[in-house]
C-alpha positions in Angstrom: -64.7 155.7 -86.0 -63.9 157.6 -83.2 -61.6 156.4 -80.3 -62.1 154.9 -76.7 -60.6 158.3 -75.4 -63.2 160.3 -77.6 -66.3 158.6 -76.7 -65.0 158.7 -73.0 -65.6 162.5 -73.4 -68.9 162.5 -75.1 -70.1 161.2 -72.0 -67.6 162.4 -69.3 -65.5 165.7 -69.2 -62.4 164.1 -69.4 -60.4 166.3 -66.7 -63.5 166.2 -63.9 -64.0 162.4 -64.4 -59.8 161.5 -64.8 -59.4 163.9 -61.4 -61.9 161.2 -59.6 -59.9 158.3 -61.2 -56.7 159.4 -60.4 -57.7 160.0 -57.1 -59.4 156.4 -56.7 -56.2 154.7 -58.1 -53.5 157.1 -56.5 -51.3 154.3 -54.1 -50.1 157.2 -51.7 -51.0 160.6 -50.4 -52.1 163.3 -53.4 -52.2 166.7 -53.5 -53.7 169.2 -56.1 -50.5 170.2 -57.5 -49.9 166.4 -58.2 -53.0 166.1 -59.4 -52.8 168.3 -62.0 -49.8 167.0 -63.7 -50.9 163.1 -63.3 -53.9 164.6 -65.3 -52.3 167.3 -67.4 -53.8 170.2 -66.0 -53.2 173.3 -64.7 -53.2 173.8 -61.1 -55.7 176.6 -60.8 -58.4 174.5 -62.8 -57.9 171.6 -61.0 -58.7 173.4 -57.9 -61.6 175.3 -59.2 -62.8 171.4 -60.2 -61.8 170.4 -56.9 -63.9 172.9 -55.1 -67.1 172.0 -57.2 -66.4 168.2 -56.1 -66.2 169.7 -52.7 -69.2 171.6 -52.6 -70.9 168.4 -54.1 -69.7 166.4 -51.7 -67.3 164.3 -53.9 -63.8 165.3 -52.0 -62.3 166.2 -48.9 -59.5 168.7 -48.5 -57.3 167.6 -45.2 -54.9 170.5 -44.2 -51.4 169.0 -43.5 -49.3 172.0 -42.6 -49.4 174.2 -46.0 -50.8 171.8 -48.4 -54.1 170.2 -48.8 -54.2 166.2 -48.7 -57.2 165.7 -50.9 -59.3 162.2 -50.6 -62.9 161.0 -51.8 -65.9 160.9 -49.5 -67.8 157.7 -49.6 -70.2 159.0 -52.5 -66.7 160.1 -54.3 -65.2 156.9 -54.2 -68.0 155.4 -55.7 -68.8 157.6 -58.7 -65.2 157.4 -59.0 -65.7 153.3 -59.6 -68.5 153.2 -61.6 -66.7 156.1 -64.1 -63.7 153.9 -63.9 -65.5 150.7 -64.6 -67.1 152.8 -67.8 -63.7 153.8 -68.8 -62.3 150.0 -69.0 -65.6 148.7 -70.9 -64.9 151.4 -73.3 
């Protein structure tokens, strides 16, 4: 029998669809070096992921002096919800 985490990534890969959660759920400003380690990561795949999103119109990158503030757009926010929502029925 396999595990809620394991069927979550039959349908999902885990570290795209966790990136969008995070970001959905994060309570204060995150960054892609925060990002990374909320989802265990390393920081230059979670910016190649991030850049993908972008390009699909999933995230924003805000430049605040040197680092990037990175937030959803509105289509972001809600694949990020639905996935979420999939994640707690599982």
């Amino acid at each position: 029998m396999m595990n809620n985490k394991e069927i979550f990534s039959v349908f999902f890969r885990e570290k795209p669809a966790m990136m969008l959660v995070e970001l959905k759920n994060a309570k204060n400003e995150i960054y892609a070096s925060s990002l990374a380690k909320h989802i265990d990561c390393t920081y230059s795949h979670v910016v190649k992921i991030l850049q993908e999103m972008e390009k699909a119109g999933l995230v924003n990158f805000e430049k605040q002096g040197r680092l990037k503030l990175l937030t959803l757009t509105k289509t972001g926010s809600e694949i990020a919800e639905k996935i979420d929502g999939i994640r707690v029925l599982l």
